[in-house]
C-alpha positions as CSV (number, residue, x, y, z in Angstrom):
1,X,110.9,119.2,68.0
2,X,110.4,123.1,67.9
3,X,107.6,124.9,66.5
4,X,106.8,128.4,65.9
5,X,103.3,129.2,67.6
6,X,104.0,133.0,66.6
7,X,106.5,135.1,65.7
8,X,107.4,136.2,69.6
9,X,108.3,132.4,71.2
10,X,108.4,128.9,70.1
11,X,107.4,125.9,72.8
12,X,109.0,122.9,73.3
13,X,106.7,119.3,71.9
14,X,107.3,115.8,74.0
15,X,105.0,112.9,73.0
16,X,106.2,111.4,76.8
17,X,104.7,115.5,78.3
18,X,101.5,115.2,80.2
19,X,99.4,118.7,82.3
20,X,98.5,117.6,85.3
21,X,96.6,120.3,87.1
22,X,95.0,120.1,90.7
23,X,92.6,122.2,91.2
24,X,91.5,124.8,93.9
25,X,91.2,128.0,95.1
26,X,94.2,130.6,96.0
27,X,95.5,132.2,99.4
28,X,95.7,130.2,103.1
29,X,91.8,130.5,103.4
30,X,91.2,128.2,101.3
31,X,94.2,125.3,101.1
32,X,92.9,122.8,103.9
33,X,89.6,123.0,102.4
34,X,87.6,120.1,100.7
35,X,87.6,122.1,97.4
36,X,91.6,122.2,97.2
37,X,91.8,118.5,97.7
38,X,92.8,118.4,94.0
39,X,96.2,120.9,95.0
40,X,96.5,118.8,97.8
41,X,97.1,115.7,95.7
42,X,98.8,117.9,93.6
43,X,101.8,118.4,96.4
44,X,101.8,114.8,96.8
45,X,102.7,114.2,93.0
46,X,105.4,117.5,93.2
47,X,106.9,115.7,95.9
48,X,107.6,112.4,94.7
49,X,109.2,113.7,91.3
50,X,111.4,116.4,93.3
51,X,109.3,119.5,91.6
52,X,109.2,123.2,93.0
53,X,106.5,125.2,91.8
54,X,107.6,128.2,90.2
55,X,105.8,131.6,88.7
56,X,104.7,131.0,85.2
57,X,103.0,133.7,82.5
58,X,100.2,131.5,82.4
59,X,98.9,132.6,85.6
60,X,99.8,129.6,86.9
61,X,102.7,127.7,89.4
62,X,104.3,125.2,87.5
63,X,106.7,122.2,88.7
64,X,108.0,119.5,86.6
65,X,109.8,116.2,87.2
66,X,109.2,112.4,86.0
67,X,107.5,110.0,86.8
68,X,110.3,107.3,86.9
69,X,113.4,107.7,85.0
70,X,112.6,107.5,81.8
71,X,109.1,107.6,82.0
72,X,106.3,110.0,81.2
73,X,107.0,113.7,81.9
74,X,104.8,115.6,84.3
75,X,103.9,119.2,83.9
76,X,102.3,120.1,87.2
77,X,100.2,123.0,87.4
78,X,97.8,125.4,90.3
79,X,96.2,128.4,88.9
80,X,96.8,131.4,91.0
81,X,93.1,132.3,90.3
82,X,89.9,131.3,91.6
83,X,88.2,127.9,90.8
84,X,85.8,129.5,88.8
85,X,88.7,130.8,86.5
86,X,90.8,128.0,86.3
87,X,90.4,127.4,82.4
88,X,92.3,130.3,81.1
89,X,95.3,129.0,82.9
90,X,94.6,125.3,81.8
91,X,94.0,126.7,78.2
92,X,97.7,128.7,77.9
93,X,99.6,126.2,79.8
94,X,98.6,123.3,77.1
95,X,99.4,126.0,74.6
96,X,102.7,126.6,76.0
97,X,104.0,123.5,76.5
98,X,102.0,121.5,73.1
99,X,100.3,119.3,74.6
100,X,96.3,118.7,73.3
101,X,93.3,117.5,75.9
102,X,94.3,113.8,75.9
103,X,97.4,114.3,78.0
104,X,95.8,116.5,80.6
105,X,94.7,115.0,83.8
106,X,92.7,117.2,86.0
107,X,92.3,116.5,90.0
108,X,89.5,117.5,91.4
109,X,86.9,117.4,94.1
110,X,83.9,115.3,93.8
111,X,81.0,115.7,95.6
112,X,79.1,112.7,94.1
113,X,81.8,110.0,95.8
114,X,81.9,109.2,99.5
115,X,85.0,110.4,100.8
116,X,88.0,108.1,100.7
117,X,87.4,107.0,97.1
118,X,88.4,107.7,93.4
119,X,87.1,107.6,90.3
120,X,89.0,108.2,87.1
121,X,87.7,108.8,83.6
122,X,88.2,110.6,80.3
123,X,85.4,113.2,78.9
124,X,81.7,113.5,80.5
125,X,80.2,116.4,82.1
126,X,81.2,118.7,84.5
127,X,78.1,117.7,87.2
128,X,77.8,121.6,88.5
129,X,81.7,121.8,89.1
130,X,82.7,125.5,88.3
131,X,86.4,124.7,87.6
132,X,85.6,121.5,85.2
133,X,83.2,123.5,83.5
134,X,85.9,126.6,82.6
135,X,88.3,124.4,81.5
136,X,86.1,122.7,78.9
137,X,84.7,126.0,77.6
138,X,88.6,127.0,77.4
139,X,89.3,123.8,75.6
140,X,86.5,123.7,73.6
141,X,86.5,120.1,74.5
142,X,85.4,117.7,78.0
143,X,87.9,115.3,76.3
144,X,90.2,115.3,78.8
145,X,91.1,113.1,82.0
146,X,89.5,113.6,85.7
147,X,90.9,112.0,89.0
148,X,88.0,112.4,90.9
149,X,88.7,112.7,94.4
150,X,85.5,111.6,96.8
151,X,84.5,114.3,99.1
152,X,81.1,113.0,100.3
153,X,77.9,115.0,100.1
154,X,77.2,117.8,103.3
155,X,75.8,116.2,106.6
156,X,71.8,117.5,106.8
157,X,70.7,120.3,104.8
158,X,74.2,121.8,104.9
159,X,74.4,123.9,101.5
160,X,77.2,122.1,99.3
161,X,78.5,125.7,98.2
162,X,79.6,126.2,102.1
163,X,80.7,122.2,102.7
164,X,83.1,122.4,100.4
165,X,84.9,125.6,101.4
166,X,85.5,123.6,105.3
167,X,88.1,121.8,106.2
168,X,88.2,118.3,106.2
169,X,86.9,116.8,109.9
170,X,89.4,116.0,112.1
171,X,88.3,112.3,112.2
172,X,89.2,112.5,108.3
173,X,92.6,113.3,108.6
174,X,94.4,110.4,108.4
175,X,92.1,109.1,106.0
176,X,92.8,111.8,103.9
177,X,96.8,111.4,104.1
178,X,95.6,108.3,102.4
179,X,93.6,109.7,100.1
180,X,96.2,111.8,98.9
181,X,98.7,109.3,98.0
182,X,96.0,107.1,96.2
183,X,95.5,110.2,94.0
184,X,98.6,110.3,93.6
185,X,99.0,107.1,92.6
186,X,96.0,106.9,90.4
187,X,97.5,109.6,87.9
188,X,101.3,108.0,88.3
189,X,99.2,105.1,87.1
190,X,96.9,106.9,84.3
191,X,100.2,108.5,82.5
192,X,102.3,105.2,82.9
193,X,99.9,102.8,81.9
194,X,96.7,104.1,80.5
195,X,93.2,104.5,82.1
196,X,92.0,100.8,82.0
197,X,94.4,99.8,83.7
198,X,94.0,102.8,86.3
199,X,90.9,102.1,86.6
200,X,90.8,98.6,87.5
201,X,93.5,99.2,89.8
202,X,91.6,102.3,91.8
203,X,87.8,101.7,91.4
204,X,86.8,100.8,94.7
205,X,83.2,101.7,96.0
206,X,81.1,104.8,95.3
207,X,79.4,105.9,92.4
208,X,80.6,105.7,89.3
């Protein structure tokens, strides 16, 4: 179904449509880093459903494919702003494409998991995260889904504002490889068969 958001364009409505959007920060400074884990998940989804990100007027890259054939749709998104920023982005893209809160997924960094885990849930807070926090004042609603990827908290009194702009350790590596694919996994999971399901399938340990 078409419908006319204004008189200048018209978008393009699929019930089986889901934004998925990883989250992080732009440029090669900042793409190993524990804060772009959610972009790095991101790749891994882009992969598997034979997507190449492309410009969009959003201010975003955007790559699309499906899940399976015939199953849900993914819209895959990276702003090219800062983390900070990353609502605007969020905000047009679901404009654009039609679809509301409930059928975008977020991937993001979480600071409150140990690393190597995932959580997944629908609405809450945004627990100090800058990016989760634009994209609910964009929205004008939390209502939407989070694949919370576990990053651990810094080692000491390491500030968490410099932690999470390192790279991952190189003992984490292939942990994180794994990681990545879980996350992946997780949201192929969430869009294809809801978030109980998800979640009794990915809960492992860690907070909730």
């Amino acid at each position: 179904m078409f419908w006319r958001r204004n008189k200048k364009w018209e978008t393009h409505v699929s019930d089986d449509s889901w934004l998925v959007v990883g989250l992080g920060n732009p440029g090669a400074k900042y793409e190993a880093t524990r804060h772009n884990v959610g972009q790095m998940a991101l790749d891994v989804l882009a992969e598997r459903v034979s997507g190449r990100f492309s410009a969009h007027k959003a201010g975003a890259r955007v790559a699309e494919g499906r899940v399976r054939p015939g199953g849900p749709k993914l819209i895959l998104a990276k702003s090219n702003g800062y983390m900070n920023t990353s609502g605007g982005p969020v905000s047009a893209l679901a404009k654009y494409f039609g679809i509301p809160a409930e059928r975008i997924v977020v991937l993001h960094d979480e600071l409150d998991l140990p690393f190597d885990s995932l959580k997944l849930k629908r609405g809450g807070g945004h627990g100090g995260h800058n990016g989760l926090r634009d994209i609910a004042k964009a929205l004008s609603t939390p209502e939407f889904f989070r694949i919370r990827i576990g990053i651990g908290r810094p080692p000491g009194s390491q500030d968490p504002a410099d932690f999470v702009l390192k790279p991952f350790a190189s003992g984490e590596r292939a942990s994180l490889a794994v990681l990545l694919e879980d996350a992946a996994d997780a949201t192929e999971a969430l869009v294809d068969e809801g978030l109980l399901s998800a979640q009794q399938r990915f809960h492992g340990g860690g907070a909730k």
